[in-house]
N, C-alpha and C positions, 0 to 999 in steps of 0.2 A: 749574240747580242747585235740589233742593227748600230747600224755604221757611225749614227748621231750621237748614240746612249756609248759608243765602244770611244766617239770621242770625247766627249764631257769625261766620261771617269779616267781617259786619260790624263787628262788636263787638270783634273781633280788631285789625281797622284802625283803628278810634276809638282803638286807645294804642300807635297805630305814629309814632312821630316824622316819619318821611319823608311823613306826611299831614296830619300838624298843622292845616294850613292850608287844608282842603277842606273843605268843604261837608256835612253830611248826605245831601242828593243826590248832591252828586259822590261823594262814600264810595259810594254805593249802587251806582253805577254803573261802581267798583271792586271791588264785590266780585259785580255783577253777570257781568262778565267773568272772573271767576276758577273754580278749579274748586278744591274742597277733596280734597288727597290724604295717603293716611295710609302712612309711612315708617317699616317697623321696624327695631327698633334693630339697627344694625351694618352695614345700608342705605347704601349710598352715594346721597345724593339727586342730584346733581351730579358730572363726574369731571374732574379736571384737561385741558386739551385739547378736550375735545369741544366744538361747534358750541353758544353760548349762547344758545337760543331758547327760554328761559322764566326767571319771575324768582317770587320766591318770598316769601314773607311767612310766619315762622313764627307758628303760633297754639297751638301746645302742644308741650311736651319742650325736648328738648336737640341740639344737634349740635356738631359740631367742623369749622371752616374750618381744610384745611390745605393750606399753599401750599409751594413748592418750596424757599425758604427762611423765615427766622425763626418762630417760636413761632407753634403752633396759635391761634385764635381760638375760644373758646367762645360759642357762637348762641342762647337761647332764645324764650321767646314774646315779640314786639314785632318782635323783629330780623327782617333781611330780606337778601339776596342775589340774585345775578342782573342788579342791573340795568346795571351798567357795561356786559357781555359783548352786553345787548338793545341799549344803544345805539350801543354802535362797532361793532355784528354782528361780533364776537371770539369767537375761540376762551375757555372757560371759564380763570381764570387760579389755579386752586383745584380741590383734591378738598371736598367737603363730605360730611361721614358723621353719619349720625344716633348720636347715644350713647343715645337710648331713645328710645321710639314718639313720633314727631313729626308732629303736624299741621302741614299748609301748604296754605297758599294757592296757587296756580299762575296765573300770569297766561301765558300766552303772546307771541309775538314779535307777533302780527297786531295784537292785542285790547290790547298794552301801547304800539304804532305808533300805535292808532289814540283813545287815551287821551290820548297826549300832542299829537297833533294837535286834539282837542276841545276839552280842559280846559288854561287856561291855566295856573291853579292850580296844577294836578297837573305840568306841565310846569316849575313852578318850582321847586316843592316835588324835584324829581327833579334839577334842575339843582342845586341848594343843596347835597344831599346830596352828588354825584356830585365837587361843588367840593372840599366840605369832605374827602370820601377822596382826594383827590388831592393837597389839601395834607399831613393827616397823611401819607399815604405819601410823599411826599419831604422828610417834616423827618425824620433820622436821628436816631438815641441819640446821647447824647452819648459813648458808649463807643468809638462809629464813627468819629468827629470827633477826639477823641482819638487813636485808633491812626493818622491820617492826619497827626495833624502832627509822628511821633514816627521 
C-alpha cells in the first residue's frame, strides 16, 4: 500500500471503536494488511449469501446494511462490517450498498486469521465487539414481546 493510502486508513482506524484498545504499532500493522478501495455510489460492497472472505472498515461516505428482515442499518466513516462472516467462515448475512462514494479499508480472510493469531489485543478487541452484536441482536423490541404474549 503507498505511504498516503497506508496513512489515511491509519488515521481511519485511530476513531474506529472496535480498536480502541491497540497499540500505535498494532494499528500500523492493521492497516499495514489492508488495502484501501473505493465504492461508488449504488455499488453493492458486499451481497447477501456470498462466501465472507473480507471485512471492511469504512473511512469515508455512506452505506446501507440491509438484511432480510428488519430496518436498513445506516454505515459511515468509523463503522465497520465483515467480521462475524471472517470469523464463523459464513456465508455473508447482509447485502451492504454504498449510498455515495465510500472508502474502505479491506482486510482479507488470510491477513485478518493471521492478526487475530498475533495480536492478543486486536483479538479481544474483535471478541468484545462480536459479544456485544450478538447480544443486541437477540434482545428483541418490545413491540415483538408484546405481540407474543397477546
Amino acid at each position: 500500500m503507498p505511504t498516503l493510502e497506508r496513512t489515511e486508513a491509519l488515521s481511519a482506524l485511530e476513531g474506529v471503536p472496535l480498536f480502541e484498545g491497540l497499540t500505535p504499532q498494532q494499528l500500523r500493522r492493521v492497516a499495514e494488511v489492508g488495502r484501501v478501495r473505493l465504492f461508488r455510489a449504488g455499488a453493492a460492497i458486499v451481497h447477501l449469501g456470498e462466501p465472507g472472505d473480507t471485512f471492511y472498515v469504512m473511512m469515508d461516505g455512506h452505506a446501507l446494511v440491509v438484511r432480510e428482515t428488519g430496518r436498513p442499518l445506516k454505515l459511515h466513516a468509523g463503522d465497520f462490517f465483515g467480521e462475524l462472516a471472517l470469523i464463523e467462515n459464513a456465508p455473508r448475512s447482509a447485502d451492504v450498498i454504498a449510498t455515495d462514494d465510500v472508502t474502505a479499508l479491506e482486510i482479507v480472510h488470510t491477513a485478518f486469521k493471521k492478526l487475530l493469531r498475533s495480536e492478543a489485543a486486536f483479538t479481544y478487541a474483535i471478541l468484545k465487539t462480536v459479544v456485544g452484536r450478538l447480544r443486541n441482536d437477540q434482545r428483541a423490541p418490545r413491540w415483538e414481546l408484546d405481540n407474543l404474549t397477546r
